[in-house]
N, C-alpha and C positions, 0 to 999 in steps of 0.2 A: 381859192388861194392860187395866185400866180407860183407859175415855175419857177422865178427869180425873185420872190418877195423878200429876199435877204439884200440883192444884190441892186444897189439905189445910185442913180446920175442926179445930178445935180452940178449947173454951172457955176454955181458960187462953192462948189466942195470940191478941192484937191482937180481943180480947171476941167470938172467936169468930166474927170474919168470913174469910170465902175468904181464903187467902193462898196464893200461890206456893212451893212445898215448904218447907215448914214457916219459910221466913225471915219476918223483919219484914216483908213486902211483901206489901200485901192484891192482891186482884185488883181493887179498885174505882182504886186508887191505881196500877195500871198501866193501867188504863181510862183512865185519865181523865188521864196526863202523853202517851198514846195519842193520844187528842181535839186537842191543842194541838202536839205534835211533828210534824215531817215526813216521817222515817220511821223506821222501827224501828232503826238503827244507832246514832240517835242517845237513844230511850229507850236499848237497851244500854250506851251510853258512859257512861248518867246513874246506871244501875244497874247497875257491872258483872257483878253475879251471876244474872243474868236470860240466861236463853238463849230462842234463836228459839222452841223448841214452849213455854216457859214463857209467850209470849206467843199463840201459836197457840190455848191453851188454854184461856185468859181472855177471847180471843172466843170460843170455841167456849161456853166454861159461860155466858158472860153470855148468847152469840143463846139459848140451852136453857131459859135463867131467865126468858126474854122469851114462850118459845116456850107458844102456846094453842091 
């Protein structure tokens, strides 16, 4: 199993940014309702089809993205 098997590119899906198995939901876009919520139960409520490692993984690839 890949480290990021949640987290799928594709240039025909949302112009080819990180998204969350293949749905409309990039990773930057749960970053960043991430930033401003309180805690993860409640990005879940906001996106019901978002599961815990769906989130686990989008910090994991963004610290990776960062990492030098």
């Amino acid at each position: 199993m890949s480290q990021f098997d949640r987290i799928t590119v594709d240039p025909e899906r949302m112009n080819g940014q990180p998204c969350i198995r293949n749905m409309r939901l990039t990773v930057k876009r749960v970053l960043a309702a991430l930033a401003v919520m309180n805690d993860w139960s409640e990005l879940r409520a906001e996106y019901p089809g978002l599961e815990e490692e769906d989130i686990r993984q989008a910090l994991a690839w963004a610290a990776q993205s960062l990492d030098d």
